[in-house]
C-alpha positions in Angstrom: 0.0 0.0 0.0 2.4 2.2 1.3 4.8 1.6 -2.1 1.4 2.4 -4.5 0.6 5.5 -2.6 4.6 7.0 -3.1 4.0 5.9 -6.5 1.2 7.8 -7.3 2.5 10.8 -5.8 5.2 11.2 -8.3 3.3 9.8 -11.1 0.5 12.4 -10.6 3.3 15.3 -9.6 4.8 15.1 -13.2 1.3 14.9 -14.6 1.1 18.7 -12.4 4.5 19.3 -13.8 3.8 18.8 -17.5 0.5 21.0 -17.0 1.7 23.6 -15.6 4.5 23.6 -18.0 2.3 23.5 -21.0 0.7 26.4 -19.2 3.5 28.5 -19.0 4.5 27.5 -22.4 1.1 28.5 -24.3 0.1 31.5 -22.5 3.5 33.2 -21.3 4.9 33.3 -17.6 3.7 37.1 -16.8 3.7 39.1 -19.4 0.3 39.1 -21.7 -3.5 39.7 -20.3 -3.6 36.3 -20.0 -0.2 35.3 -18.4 0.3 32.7 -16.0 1.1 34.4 -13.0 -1.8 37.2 -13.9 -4.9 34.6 -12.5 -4.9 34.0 -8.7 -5.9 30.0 -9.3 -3.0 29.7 -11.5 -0.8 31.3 -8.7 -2.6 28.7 -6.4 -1.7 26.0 -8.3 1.8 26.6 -9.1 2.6 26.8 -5.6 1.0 23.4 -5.2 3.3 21.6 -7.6 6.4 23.9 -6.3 5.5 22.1 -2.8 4.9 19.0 -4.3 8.1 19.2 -5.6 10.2 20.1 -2.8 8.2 16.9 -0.9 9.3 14.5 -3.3 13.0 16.4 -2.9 13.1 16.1 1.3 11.1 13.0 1.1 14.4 11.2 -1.0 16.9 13.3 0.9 15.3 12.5 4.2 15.5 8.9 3.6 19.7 8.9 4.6 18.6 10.2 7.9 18.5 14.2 8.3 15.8 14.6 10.9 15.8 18.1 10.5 14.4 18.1 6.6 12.0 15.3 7.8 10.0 18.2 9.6 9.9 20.0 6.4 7.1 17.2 5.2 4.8 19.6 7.1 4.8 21.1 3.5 2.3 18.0 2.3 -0.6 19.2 4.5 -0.6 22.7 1.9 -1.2 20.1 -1.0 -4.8 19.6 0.5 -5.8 22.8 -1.3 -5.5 21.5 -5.0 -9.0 20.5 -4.5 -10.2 24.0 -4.2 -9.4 24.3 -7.6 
């Protein structure tokens, strides 16, 4: 369970990854009317993968045994928010 669960997290973090790249890449990163960083959700949701990200990072790093980045997994609690979306 706990193998399917890590995963999924990765597999559906690239999927976040690739769409927020294609994002970027279609409409522009701020510049334009329509710009990424120019809607609040988009904001929202870039900062979701961005945590997402630095999980998967401290969750592999944390594995040799650093304690003090194992605290930083406080970090998956903000990925509750994607749903607001």
């Amino acid at each position: 369970e706990r193998i399917f669960l890590t995963l999924s997290n990765y597999i559906f973090t690239t999927i976040f990854v690739a769409e927020m790249t294609v994002k970027i890449v279609a409409i522009g990163w701020f510049f334009g009317d329509k710009a990424y960083l120019r809607s609040s959700w988009n904001i929202l949701d870039g900062m979701l993968v961005m945590i997402s990200v630095v999980d998967i990072l401290v969750s592999l790093i944390s594995n040799s045994g650093t304690k003090i980045l194992g605290m930083l997994r406080v970090l998956r609690l903000l990925r509750t928010l994607r749903p607001l979306r």
